[in-house]
VOVEX-287571 format. One record per residue (C-alpha): x, y, z. Coordinates in Angstrom, 2 decimals. Example, Ala and Ser with C-alpha at 12.3 -4.5 7.8 and 13.67 -1.06 7.14 Angstrom:
residues 2
r x: 12.30 | y: -4.50 | z: 7.80
r x: 13.67 | y: -1.06 | z: 7.14
END
This chain:
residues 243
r x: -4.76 | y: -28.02 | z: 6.89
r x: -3.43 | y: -28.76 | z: 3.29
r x: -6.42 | y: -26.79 | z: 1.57
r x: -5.64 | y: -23.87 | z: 3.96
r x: -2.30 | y: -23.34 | z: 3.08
r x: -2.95 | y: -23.89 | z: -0.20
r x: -5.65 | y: -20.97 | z: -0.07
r x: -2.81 | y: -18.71 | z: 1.97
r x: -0.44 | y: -19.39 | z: -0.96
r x: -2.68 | y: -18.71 | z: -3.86
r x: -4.12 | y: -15.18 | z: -1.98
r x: -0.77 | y: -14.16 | z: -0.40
r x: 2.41 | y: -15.56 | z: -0.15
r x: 5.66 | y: -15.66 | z: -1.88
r x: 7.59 | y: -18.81 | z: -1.74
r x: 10.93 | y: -17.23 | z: -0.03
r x: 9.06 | y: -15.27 | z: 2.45
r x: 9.17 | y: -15.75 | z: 6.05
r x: 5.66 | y: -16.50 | z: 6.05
r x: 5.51 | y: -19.22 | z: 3.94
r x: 8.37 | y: -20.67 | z: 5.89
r x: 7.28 | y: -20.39 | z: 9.02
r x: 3.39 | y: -21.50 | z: 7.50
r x: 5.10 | y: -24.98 | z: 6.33
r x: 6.72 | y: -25.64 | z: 9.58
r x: 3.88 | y: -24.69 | z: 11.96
r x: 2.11 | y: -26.99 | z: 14.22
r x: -1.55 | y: -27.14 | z: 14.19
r x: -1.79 | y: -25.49 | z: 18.14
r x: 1.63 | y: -24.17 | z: 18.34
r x: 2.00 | y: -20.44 | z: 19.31
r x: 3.47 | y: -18.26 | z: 16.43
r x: 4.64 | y: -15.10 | z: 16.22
r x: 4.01 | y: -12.34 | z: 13.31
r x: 5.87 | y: -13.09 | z: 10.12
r x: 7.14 | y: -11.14 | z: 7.14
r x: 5.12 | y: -11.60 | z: 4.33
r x: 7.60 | y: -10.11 | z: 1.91
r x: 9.88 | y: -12.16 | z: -0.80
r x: 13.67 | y: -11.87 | z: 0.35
r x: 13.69 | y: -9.33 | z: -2.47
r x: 11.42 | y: -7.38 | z: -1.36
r x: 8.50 | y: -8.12 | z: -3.06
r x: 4.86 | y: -8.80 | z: -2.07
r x: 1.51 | y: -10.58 | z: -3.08
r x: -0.49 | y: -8.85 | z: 0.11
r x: -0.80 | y: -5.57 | z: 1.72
r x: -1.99 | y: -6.49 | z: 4.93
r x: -3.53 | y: -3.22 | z: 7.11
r x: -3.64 | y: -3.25 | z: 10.97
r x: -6.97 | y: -1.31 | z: 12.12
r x: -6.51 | y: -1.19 | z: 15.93
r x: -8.68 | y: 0.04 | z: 18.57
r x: -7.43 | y: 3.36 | z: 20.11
r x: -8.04 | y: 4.40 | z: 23.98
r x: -11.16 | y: 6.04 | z: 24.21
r x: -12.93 | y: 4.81 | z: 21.02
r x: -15.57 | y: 2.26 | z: 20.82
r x: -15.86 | y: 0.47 | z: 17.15
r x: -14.07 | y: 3.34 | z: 15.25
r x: -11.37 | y: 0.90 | z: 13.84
r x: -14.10 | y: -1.07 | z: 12.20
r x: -15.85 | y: 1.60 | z: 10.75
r x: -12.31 | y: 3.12 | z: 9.44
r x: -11.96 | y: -0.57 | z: 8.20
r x: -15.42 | y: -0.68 | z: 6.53
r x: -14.63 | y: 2.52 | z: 4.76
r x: -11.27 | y: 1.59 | z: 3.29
r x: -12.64 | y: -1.95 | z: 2.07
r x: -16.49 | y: -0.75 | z: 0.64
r x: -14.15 | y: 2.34 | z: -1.30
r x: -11.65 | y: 0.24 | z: -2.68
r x: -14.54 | y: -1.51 | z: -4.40
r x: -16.42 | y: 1.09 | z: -5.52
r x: -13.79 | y: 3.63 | z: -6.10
r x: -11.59 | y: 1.14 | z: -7.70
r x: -13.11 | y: -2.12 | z: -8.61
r x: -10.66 | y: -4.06 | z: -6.29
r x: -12.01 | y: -7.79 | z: -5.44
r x: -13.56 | y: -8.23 | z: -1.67
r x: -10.65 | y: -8.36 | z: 0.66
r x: -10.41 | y: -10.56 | z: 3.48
r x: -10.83 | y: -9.73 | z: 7.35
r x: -9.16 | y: -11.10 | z: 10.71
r x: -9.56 | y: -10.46 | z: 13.84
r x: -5.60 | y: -9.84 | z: 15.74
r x: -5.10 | y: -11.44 | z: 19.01
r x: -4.26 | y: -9.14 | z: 20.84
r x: -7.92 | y: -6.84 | z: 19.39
r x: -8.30 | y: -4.95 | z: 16.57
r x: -8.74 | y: -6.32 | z: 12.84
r x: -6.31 | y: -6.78 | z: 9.58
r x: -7.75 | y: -5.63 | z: 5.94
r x: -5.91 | y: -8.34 | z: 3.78
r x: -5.72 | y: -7.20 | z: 0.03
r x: -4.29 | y: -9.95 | z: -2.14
r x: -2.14 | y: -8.85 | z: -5.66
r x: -1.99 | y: -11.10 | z: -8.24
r x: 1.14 | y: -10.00 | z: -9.42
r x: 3.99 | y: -9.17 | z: -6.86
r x: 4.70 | y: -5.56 | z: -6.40
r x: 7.55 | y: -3.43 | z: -4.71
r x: 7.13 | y: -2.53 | z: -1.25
r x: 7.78 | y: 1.05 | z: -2.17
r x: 4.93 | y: 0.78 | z: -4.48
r x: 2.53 | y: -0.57 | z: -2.23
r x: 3.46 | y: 2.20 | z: 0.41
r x: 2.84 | y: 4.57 | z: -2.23
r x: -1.11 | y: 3.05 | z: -2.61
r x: -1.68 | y: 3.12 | z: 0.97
r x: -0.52 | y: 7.06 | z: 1.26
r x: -2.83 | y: 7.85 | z: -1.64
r x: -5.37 | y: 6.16 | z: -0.46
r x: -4.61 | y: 7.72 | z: 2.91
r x: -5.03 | y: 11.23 | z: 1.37
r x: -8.55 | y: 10.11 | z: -0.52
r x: -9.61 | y: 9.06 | z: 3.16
r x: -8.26 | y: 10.64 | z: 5.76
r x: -7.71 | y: 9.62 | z: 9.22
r x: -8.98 | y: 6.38 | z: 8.07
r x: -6.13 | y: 3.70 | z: 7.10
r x: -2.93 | y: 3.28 | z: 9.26
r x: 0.45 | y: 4.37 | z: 8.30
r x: 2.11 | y: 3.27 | z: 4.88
r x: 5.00 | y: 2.16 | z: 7.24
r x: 3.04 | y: -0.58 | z: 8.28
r x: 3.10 | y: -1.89 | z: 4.84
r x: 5.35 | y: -5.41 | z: 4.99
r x: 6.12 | y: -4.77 | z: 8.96
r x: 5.37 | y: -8.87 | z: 10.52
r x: 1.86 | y: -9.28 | z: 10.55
r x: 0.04 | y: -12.34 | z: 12.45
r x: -0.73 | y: -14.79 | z: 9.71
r x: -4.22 | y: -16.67 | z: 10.66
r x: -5.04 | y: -18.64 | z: 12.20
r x: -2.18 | y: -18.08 | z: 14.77
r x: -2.31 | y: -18.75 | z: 18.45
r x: -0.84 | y: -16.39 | z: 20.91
r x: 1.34 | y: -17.62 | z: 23.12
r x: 0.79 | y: -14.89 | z: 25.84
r x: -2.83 | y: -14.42 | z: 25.97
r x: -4.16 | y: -17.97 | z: 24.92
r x: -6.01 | y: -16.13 | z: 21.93
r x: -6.43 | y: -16.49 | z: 18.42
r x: -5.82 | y: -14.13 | z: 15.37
r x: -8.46 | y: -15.79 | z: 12.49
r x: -10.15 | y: -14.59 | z: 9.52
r x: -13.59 | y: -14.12 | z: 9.82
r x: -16.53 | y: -13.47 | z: 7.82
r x: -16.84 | y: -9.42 | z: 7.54
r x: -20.75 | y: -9.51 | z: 7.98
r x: -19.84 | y: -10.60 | z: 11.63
r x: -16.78 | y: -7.95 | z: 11.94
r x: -18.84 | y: -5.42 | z: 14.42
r x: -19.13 | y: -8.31 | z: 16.92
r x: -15.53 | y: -8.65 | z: 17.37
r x: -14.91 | y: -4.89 | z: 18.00
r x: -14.71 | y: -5.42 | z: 21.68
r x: -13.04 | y: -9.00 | z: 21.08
r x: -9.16 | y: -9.83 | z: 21.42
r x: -8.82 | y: -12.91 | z: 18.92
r x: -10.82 | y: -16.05 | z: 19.46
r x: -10.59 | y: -18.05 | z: 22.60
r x: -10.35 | y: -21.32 | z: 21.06
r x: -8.51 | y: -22.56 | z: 17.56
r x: -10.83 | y: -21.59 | z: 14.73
r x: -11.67 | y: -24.77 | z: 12.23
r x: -9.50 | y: -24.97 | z: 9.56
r x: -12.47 | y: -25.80 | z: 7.09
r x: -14.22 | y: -22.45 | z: 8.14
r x: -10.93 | y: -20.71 | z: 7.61
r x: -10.74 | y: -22.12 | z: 4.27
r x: -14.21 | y: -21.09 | z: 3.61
r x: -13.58 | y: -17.31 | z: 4.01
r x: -11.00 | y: -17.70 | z: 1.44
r x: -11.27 | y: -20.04 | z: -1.09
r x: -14.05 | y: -17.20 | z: -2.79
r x: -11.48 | y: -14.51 | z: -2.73
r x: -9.97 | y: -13.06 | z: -5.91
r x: -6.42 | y: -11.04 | z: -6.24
r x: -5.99 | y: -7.84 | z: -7.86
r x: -5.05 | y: -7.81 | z: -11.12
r x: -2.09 | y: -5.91 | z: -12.15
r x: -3.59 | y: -3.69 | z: -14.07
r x: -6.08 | y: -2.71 | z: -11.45
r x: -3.24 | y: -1.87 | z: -9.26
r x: -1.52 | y: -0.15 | z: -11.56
r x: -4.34 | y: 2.12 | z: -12.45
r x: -4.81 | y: 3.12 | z: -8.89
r x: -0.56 | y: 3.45 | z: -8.77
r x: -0.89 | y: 5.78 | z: -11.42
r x: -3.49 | y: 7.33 | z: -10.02
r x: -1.73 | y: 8.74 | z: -7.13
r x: 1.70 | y: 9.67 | z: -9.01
r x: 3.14 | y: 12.64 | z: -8.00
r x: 2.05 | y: 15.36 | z: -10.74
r x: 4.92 | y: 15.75 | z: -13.35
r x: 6.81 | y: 19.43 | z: -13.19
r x: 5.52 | y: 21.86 | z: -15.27
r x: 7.69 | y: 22.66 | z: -18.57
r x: 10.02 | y: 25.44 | z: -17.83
r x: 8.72 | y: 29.02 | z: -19.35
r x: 10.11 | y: 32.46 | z: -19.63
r x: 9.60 | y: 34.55 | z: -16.54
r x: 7.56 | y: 37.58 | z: -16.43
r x: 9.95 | y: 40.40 | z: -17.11
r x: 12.31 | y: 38.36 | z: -19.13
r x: 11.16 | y: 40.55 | z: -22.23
r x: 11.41 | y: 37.41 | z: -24.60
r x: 7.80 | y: 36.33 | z: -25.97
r x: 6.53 | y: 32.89 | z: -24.95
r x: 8.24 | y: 29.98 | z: -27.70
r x: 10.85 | y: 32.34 | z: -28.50
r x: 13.94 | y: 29.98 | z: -30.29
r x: 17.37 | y: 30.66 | z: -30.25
r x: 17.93 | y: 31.86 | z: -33.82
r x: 14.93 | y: 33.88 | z: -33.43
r x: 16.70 | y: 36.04 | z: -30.45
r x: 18.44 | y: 39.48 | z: -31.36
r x: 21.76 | y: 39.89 | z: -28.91
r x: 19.40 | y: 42.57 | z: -27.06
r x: 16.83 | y: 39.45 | z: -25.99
r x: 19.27 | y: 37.44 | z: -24.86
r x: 21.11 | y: 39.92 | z: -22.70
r x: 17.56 | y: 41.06 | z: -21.26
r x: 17.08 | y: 36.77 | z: -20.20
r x: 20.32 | y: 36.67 | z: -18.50
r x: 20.06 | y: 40.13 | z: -16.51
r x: 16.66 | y: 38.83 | z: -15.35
r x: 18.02 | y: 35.63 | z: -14.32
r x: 20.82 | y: 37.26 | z: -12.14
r x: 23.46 | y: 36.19 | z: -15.10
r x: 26.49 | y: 39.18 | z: -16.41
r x: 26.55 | y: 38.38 | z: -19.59
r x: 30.92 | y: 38.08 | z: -21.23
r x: 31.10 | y: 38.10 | z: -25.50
r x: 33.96 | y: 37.32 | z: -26.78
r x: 34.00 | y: 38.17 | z: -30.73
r x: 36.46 | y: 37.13 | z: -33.51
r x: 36.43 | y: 39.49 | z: -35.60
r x: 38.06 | y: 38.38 | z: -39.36
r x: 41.02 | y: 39.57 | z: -40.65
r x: 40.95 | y: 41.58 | z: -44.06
END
């Protein structure tokens, strides 16, 4: 059990998050409940993304999850992420940071990514909302949220959790591969989904005043013609010298 929180802290956790606190302080077969998995300032080390199985649909959610983790390593070099199954059905895509980032900024990735591939990942606002943290019993249903190994991910589509307590060993063996993403790579893929930046203010059409026009270039004339264009009565006041 030692090795597998050690794994959870290296790929995820913060030391003052809920998660961690509640990970120290768990039994081995005690029921838990989802945890926070951001720092008490807000920070985070994982974005962890609910893919849930909607009424009607067979395995959707786990192609929508397939999609989202295949293109964030081919569109953007990101390590492999890890997969669990929830207890209650569905999966979690768990991207680990190597650097803590704000959870404005990690919304922000999610809703670009959301616009590359849409319809595909859940809402940003799920971004830091508790999140089982495997392997986790449910006290309710009896079942198990776990990570698994994504080459077996289709099987589960159907599945809610695992009906008995996964190994620990196995648990630590889907993780103890697993890489963070650099802080550059994330900031690359931040930057890459900035808002663009306003274009620089010109001269209207009609404003009479060519394009790069300065001040001291303008004769009284072009400067009334700007302000009548722009709505604005122009007032002069001149001193006019004394002989």
């Amino acid at each position: 059990m030692e090795r597998l929180i050690s794994e959870l802290m290296r790929l995820y956790l913060l030391p003052d998050s809920p998660a961690t606190q509640a990970l120290v302080q768990r039994a081995p077969d005690e029921p838990c409940d989802p945890v926070g998995l951001a720092s008490s300032d807000g920070l985070l080390r994982a974005i962890a993304l609910p893919f849930r199985k909607a009424a009607g649909e067979d395995a959707r959610h786990w192609a929508r999850l397939c999609t989202v983790a295949n293109g964030l390593q081919a569109d953007f070099g990101f390590p492999a992420p890890a997969v669990s199954v929830a207890s209650a059905g569905g999966y979690v895509l768990w991207l680990s940071l190597e650097a803590p980032v704000s959870m404005a900024e990690a919304r922000r990735v999610v809703a670009g990514l959301d616009r590359l591939w849409p319809d595909t990942l859940p809402s940003p606002d799920t971004v830091g909302m508790p999140v089982e943290l495997p392997p986790c019993l449910n006290g309710a249903t009896g079942h198990w949220a776990a990570f698994i190994h994504p080459g077996m991910g289709a099987s589960f589509a159907d599945e809610s959790g695992l009906d008995m307590a996964p190994p620990a060993a196995g648990q630590v063996a889907f993780l103890e591969g697993l890489q963070g993403i650099t802080a550059d790579q994330f900031r690359a893929a931040f930057d890459r989904f900035a808002p663009p930046a306003p274009a620089p203010v010109a001269a209207r059409a009609g404003d009479g005043v060519p394009d790069g026009l300065l001040l001291r270039d303008a004769t009284l004339d072009d400067i009334v013609r700007v302000l009548h264009a722009r709505g604005i009565e122009p007032t002069f006041r001149f001193i006019v010298p004394r002989d």
